[in-house]
C-alpha positions as CSV (number, residue, x, y, z in Angstrom):
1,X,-9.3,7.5,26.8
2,X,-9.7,9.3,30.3
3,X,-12.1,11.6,31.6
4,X,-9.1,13.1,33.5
5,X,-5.4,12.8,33.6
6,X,-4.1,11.4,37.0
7,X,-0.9,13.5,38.6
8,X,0.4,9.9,39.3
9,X,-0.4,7.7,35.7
10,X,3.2,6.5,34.9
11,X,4.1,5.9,31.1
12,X,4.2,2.0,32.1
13,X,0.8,1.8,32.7
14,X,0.2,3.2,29.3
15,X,2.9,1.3,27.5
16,X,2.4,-1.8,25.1
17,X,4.4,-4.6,27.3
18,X,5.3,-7.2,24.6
19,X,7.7,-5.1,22.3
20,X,8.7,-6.5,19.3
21,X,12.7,-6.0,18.7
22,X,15.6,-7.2,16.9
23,X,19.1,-7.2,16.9
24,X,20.5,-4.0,15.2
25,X,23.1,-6.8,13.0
26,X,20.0,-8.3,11.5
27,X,18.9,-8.5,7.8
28,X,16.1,-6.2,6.4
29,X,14.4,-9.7,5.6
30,X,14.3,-10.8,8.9
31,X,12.6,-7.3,10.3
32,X,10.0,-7.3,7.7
33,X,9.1,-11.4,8.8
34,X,9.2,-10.2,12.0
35,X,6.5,-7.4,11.0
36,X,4.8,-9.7,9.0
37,X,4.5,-12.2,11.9
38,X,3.7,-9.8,14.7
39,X,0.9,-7.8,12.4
40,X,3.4,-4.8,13.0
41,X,4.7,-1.8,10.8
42,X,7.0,-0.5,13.1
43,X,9.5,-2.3,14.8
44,X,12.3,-1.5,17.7
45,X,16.2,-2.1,16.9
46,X,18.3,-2.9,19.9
47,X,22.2,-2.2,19.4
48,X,24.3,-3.6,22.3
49,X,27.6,-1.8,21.5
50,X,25.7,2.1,21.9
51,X,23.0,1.0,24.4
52,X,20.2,2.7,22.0
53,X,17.0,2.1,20.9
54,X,15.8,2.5,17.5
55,X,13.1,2.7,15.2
56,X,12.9,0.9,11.7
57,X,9.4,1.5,9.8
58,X,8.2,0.1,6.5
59,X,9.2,3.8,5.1
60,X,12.5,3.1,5.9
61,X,12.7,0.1,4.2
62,X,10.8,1.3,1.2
63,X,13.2,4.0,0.8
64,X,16.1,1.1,-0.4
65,X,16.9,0.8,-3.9
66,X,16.5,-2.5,-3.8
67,X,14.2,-6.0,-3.4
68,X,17.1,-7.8,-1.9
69,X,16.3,-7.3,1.4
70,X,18.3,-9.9,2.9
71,X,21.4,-8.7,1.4
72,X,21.1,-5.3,3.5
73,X,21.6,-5.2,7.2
74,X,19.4,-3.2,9.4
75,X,22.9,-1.1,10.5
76,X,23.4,0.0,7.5
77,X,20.0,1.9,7.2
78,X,19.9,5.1,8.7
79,X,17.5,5.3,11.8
80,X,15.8,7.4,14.3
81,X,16.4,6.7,17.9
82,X,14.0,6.2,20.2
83,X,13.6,8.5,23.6
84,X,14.5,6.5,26.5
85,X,13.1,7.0,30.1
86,X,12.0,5.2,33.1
87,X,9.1,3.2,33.5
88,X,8.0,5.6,36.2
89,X,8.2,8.5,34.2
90,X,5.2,10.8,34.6
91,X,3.1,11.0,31.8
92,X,1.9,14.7,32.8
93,X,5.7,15.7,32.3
94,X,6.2,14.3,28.8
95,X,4.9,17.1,27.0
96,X,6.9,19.4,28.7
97,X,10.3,18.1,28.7
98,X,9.6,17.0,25.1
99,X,7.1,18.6,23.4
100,X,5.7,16.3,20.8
101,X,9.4,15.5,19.0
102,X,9.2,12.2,19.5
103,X,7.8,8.9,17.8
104,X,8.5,6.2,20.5
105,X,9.4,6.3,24.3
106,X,11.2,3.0,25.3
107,X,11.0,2.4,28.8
108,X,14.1,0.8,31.2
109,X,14.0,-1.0,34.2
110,X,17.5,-1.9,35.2
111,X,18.8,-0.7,32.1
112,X,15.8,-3.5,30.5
113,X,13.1,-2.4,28.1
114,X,10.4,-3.2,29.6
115,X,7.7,-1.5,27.4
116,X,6.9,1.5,25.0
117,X,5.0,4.4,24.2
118,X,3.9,6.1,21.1
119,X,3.3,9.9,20.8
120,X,-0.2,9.3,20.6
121,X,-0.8,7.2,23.3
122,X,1.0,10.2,25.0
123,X,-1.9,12.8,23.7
124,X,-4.7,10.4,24.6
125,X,-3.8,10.4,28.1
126,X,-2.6,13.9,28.7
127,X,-6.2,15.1,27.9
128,X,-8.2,16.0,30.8
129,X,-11.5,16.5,28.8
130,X,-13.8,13.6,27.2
131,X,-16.1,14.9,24.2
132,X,-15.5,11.8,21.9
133,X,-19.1,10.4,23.4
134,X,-21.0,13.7,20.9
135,X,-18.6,15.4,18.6
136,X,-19.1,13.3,15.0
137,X,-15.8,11.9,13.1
138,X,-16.6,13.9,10.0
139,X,-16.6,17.2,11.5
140,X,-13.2,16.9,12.6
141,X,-12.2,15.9,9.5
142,X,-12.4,18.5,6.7
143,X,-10.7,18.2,3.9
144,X,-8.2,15.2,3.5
145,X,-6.7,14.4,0.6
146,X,-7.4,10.8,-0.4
147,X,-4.8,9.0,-2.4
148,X,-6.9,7.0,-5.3
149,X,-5.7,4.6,-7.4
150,X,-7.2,2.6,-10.2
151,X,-8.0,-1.1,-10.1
152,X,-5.3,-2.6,-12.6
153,X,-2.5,0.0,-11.4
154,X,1.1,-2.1,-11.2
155,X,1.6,-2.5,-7.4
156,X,4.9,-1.3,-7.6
157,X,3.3,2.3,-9.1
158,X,1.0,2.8,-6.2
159,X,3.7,1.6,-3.5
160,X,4.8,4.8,-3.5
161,X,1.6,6.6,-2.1
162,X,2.3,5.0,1.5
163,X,6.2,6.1,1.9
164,X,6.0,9.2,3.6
165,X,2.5,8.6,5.6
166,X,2.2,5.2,6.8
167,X,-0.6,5.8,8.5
168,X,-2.5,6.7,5.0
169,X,-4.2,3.9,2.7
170,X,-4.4,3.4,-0.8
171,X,-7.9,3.4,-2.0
172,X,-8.8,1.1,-5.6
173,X,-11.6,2.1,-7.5
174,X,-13.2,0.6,-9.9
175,X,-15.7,2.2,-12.3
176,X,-16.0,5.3,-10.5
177,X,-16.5,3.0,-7.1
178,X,-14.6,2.5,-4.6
179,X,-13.7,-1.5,-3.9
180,X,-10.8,-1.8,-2.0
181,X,-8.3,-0.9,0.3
182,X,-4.2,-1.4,0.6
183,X,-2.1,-0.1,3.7
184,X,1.2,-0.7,5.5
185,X,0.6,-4.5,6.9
186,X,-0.3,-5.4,3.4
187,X,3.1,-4.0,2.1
188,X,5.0,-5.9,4.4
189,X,2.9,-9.1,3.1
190,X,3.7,-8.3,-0.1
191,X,7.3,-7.9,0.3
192,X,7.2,-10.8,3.0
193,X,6.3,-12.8,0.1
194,X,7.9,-11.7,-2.5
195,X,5.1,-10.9,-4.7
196,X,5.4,-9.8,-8.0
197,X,5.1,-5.6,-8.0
198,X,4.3,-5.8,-11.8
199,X,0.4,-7.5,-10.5
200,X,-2.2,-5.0,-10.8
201,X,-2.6,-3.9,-7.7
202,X,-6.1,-5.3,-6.8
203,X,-4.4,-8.8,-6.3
204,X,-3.4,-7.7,-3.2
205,X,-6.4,-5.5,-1.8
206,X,-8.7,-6.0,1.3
207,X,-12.5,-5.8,0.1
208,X,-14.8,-4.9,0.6
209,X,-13.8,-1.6,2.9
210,X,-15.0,-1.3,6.6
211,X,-16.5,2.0,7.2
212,X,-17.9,4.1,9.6
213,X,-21.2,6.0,9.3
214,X,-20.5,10.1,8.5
215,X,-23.4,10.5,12.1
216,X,-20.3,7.9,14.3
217,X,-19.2,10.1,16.8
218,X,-15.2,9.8,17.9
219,X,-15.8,7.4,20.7
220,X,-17.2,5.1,18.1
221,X,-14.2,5.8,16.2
222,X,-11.9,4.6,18.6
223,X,-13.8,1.9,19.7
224,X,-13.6,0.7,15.7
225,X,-10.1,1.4,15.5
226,X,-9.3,0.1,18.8
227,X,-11.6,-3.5,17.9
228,X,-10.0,-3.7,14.6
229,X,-6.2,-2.8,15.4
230,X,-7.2,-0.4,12.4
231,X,-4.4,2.7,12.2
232,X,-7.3,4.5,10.4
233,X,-10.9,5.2,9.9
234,X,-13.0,5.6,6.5
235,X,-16.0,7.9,6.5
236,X,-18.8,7.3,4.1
237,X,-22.0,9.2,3.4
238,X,-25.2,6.5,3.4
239,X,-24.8,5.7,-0.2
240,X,-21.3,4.6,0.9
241,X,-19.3,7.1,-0.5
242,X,-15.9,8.0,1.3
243,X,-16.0,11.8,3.0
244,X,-12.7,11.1,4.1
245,X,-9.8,9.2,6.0
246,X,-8.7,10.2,9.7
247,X,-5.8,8.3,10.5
248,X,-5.8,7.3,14.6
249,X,-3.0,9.9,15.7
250,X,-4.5,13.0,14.1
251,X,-8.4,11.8,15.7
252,X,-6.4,12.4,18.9
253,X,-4.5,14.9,17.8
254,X,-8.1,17.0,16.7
255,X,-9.8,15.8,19.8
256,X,-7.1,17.6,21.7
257,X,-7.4,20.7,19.9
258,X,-10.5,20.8,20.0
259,X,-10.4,20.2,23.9
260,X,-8.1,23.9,23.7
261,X,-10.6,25.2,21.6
262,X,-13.3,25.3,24.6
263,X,-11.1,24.8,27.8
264,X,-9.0,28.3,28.9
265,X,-8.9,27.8,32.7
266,X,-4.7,28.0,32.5
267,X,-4.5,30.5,29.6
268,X,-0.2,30.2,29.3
269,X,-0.5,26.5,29.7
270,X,-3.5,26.8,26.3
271,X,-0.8,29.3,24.8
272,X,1.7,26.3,25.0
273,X,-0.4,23.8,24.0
274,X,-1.9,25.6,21.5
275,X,0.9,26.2,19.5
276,X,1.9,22.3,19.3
277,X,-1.5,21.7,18.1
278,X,-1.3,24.1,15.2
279,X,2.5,24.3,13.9
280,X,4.8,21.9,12.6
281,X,7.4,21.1,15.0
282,X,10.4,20.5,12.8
283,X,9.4,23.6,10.2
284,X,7.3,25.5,12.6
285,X,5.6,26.0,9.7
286,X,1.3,26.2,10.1
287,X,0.1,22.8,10.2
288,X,-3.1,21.0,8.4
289,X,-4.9,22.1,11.6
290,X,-4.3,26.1,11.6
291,X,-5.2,25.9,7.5
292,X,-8.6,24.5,8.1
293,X,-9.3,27.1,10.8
294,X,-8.0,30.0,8.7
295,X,-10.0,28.7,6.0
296,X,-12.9,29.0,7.7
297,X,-12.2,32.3,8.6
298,X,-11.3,33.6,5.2
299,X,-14.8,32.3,3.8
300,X,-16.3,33.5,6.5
301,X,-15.0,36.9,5.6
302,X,-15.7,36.3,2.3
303,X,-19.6,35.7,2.9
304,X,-19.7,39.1,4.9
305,X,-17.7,41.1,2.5
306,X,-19.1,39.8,-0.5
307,X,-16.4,40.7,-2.3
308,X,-13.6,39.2,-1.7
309,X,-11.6,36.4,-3.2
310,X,-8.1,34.2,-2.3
311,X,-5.7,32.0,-3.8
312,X,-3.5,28.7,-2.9
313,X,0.1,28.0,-3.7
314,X,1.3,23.9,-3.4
315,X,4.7,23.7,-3.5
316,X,7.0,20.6,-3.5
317,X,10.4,20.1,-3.2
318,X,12.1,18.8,-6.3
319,X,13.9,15.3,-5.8
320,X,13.6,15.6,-1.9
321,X,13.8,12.0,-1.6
322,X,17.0,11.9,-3.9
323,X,18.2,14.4,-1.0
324,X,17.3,11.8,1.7
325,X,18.7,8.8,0.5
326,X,21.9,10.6,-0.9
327,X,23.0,12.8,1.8
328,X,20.8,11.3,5.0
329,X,17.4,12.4,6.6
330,X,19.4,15.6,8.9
331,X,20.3,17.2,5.4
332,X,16.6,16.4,4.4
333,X,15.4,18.1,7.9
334,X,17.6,20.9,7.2
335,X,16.4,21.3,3.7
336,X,12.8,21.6,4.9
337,X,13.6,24.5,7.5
338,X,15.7,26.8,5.5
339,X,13.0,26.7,3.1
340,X,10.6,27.5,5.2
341,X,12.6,29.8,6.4
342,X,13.7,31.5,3.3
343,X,9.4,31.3,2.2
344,X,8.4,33.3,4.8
345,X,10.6,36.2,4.1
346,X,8.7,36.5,0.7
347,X,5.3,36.5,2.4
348,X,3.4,39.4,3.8
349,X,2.1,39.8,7.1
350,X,-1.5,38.5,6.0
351,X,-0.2,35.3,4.4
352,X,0.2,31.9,5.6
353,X,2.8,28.8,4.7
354,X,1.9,25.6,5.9
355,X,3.4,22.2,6.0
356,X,0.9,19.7,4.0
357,X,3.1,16.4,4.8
358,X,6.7,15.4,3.9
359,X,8.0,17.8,1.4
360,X,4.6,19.7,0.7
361,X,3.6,23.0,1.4
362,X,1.0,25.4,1.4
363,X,0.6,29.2,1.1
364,X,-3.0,30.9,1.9
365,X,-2.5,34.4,0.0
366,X,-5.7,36.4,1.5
367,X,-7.4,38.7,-1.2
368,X,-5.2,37.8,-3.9
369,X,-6.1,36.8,-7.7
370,X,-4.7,33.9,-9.1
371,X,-2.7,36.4,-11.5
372,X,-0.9,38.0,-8.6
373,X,-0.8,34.4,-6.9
374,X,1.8,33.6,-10.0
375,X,3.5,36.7,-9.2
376,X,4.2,35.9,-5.8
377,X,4.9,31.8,-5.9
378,X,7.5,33.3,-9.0
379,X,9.8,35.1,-6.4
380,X,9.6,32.4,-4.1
381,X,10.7,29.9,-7.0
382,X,13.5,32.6,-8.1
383,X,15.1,32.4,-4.4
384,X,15.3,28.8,-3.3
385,X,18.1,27.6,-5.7
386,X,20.1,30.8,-4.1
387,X,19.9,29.0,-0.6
388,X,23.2,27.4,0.4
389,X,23.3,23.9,1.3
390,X,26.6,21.4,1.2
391,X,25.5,19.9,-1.9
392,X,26.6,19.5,-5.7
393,X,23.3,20.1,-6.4
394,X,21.4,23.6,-6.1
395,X,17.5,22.6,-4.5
396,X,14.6,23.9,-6.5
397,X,10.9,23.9,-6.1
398,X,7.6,23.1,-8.2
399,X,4.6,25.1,-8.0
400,X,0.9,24.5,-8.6
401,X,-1.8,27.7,-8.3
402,X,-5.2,28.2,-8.0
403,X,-7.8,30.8,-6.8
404,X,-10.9,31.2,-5.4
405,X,-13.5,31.8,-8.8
406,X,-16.7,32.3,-7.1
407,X,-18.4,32.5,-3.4
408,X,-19.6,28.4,-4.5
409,X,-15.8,27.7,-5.0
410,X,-14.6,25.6,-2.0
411,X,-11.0,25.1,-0.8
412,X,-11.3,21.2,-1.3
413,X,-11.6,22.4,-5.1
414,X,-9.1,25.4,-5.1
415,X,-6.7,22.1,-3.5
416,X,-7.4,19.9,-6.0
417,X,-6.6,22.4,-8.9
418,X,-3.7,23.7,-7.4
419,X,-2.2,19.8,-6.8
420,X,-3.4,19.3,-10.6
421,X,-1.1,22.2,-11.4
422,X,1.5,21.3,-9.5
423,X,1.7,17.7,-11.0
424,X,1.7,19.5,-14.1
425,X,4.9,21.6,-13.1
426,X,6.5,18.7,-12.5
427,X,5.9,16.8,-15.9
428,X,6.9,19.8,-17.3
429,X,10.4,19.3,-15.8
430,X,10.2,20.7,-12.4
431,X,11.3,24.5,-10.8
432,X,8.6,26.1,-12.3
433,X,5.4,27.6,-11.6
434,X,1.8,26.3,-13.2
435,X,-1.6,27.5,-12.6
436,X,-5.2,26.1,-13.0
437,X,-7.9,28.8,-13.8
C-alpha cells in the first residue's frame, strides 16, 4: 500500500505479470487443473475469434449441474468479460472512467496481454492516505455473518456456502469449537480430484485455523494475507474465539472509507467517492458499509431517546439461482434492480434497503415494532410477483423479521433472528413472511 498515489503509477506496475489463461475451446476439467496447479480460483479465458478476455471463477463452475466437467466446454458457460486497456493506463483515471464495475483489467501491449489488475489492487493504490499502521482489524469489521458448518456435514451440503462469495470460508466446528477451515482453493482440490462429496466434510479441511489477534492492526493484516497468499483474515478474541472474517477486498475497501471518513480537502471528489463506498453499484441499493453506520446511528439515538426501538426485514429472492442458470446472469441482474426498485417505492423516507450479498437484502425500519415490521415486509411481498419480467414464471420473495426487544438487544442478534426467520419462510414453502419475537 502507498502513502500517496503517484500522478504517473501505470496499471502495469501494479499488475500481476504471469497471468494464468486458457483457450476459450477448452474443457471445464482442464481450467479447474489449471487452478489447481497455479493455487488459483480465478482464471482468464482467451477467445481468438472475438479478441476478448474473460473471466471463469470456481462460482461459475459450481453453478453446472453436473460433475462431468470434462464433458462441458468453457464456451458453453456463460462468462463475464474482462475490461481491457493499455498497460500505460493511469491508475488515478480508473475510478473515473469506471467506477468500481469491474472485476479484472487485462492489459495489451501490441494487442498482447501482458498483465492484470483486480478491482482491489485498483483501491489499494488509488488511496492517498496510510492508517493501516493504528486502526485494529476488528473495528473495521462489525458484524459479519460467519457461515458454520458442523464437522460430519456431507461436503457436497456445505459446497454451497462458497458459490456466491468466493472470497468467504466455511468454518467446521466441532463441539461447540471451532477446528477447521474450507475455502475456494480447497474446492477446486476437491473437484481436481474427484473426491467423493458424500465425505463428511472435515476430510477435506485445513486445521488448525491461522488467526490474527483481535489488538492486529490492518497493516498486520495485510502483511498476513499478503505472506500467506490468504484471500481472508480470521479474528479471534485471546481464548481463540472467531470475532469475525474480513475478506482482503472489503479490508481495502473499509480502509478506503474510512480514509473519506476523515479526509474532506476536495469535498465533490469525497461526494463521488463516497457514494461508491457506501451503495451497491449494480442495485444502488445501501451496501454492508452504510448499514453498519446507520446502525450506529439508530442506537445511538436510541441511548439518547431512551425510548425508542427498530426492526430488520431479510429478504431473499426465491429460486434466484434457478433464474441464473435458466435464463442467464443479465436476467438475474435485472431481476435484482427492478426489485430494488419496486422495494423502495414501499419504503418511507426514514427507511433503508440494503444489499446483504447475492440475492439478499436488508430493510432498517427506524422506530418500528416488529408488529408493524410484518405489516410493512407484507406489502412488499404482495407486489413483487406483480413485477413483469419475460419469464414463465412470476418471481416471489421470502421474508424473515425481527425487532429490537430491549436497549441490551444488538443488531448482530436482531440479524441472526431475522435470518432464522427467514430460513423458516423458506421451509415453509417460500413467498411468505415469518417473524422471530
Amino acid at each position: 500500500m502507498n502513502t500517496a498515489l503517484r500522478e504517473n503509477l501505470t496499471l502495469f506496475e501494479i499488475a500481476t505479470k504471469d497471468v494464468v489463461t486458457i483457450d476459450i475451446n477448452s474443457s471445464l476439467y482442464e481450467a479447474i487443473a489449471l487452478m489447481n496447479q497455479n493455487e488459483i480460483r480465478d482464471i482468464i479465458v482467451t477467445d481468438n475469434e472475438t479478441d476478448q478476455f474473460l473471466i471463469l471463477t470456481i462460482s461459475d463452475i459450481l453453478k453446472q449441474n453436473t460433475l462431468s466437467f470434462s464433458n462441458i466446454k468453457i464456451k458453453d458457460v456463460t462468462l463475464k468479460p474482462c475490461l481491457r486497456e493499455s498497460k500505460n493506463f493511469f491508475v488515478k483515471d480508473v475510478i473515473y472512467k469506471y467506477n468500481i464495475n469491474f472485476d479484472y483489467i487485462c492489459l495489451v501491449e501490441d494487442e498482447k496481454l501482458v498483465g492484470i489488475v483486480s478491482k482491489s489492487d485498483v483501491i489499494a493504490n488509488f488511496d492517498p492516505k496510510l492508517l493501516a499502521s493504528y486502526e485494529r482489524v476488528v473495528d473495521l469489521i462489525k458484524w459479519h455473518k460467519i457461515n458454520y458448518v458442523s464437522y460430519n456435514t456431507a461436503t457436497k451440503e456445505a459446497i454451497p456456502f462458497l458459490e456466491d462469495n468466493l472470497d468467504d470460508a466455511v468454518i467446521i466446528n466441532k463441539n461447540g469449537k471451532s477446528v477447521g477451515i474450507v475455502t475456494a482453493k480447497d474446492v477446486i482440490k476437491i473437484l481436481y480430484n474427484n473426491y467423493p462429496l458424500e465425505e463428511p466434510i472435515y476430510k477435506y479441511m485445513s486445521s488448525p485455523i491461522e488467526m490474527l489477534s483481535e489488538n492486529s492492526t490492518i497493516q498486520e493484516a495485510f502483511d498476513f494475507l499478503n505472506k500467506r497468499h490468504f484471500k481472508r483474515v480470521i479474528i479471534s478474541d485471546s481464548k481463540e474465539k472467531i470475532k469475525g472474517i474480513i475478506t482482503q477486498t472489503e479490508l481495502t475497501r473499509l480502509l478506503h472509507n474510512k480514509w473519506l471518513e476523515l479526509t474532506r480537502t476536495n469535498f465533490q471528489k469525497a461526494v463521488e467517492l463516497e457514494k461508491l463506498a457506501t451503495h451497491d453499484p449494480l442495485t444502488n441499493a445501501y451496501n454492508r458499509t452504510k448499514f453498519y453506520k446507520e446502525i450506529e446511528k439508530e442506537e445511538s439515538r436510541i441511548e439518547r431517546n431512551d425510548i425508542s426501538f427498530y426492526s430488520l426485514v431479510m429478504i431473499d429472492i426465491d429460486d434466484f439461482k434457478f433464474i441464473n442458470d435458466t435464463y442467464g446472469h443479465d436476467m438475474g441482474d435485472l431481476v435484482l434492480k427492478d426489485i430494488v426498485s419496486n422495494i423502495q417505492k414501499k419504503l418511507r423516507k426514514t427507511d433503508m434497503l440494503f444489499r446483504w450479498g447475492g440475492e439478499e437484502f436488508v430493510i432498517l425500519l427506524p422506530q418500528t415494532n416488529i408488529e408493524n415490521a410484518k405489516i410493512a415486509a407484507e406489502k412488499i411481498r404482495k407486489v413483487i410477483p406483480s413485477i413483469p419480467f419475460n419469464m414463465k414464471k412470476s418471481i416471489t420473495c421470502s421474508f424473515g423479521v425481527s425487532a429490537k426487544k430491549s436497549k441490551k438487544d444488538n443488531a448482530e442478534l436482531i440479524l441472526k433472528r431475522a435470518d432464522n426467520a427467514l430460513y423458516k419462510a423458506k421451509r415453509e414453502g417460500k413467498n411468505r413472511v415469518e417473524a422471530e419475537e
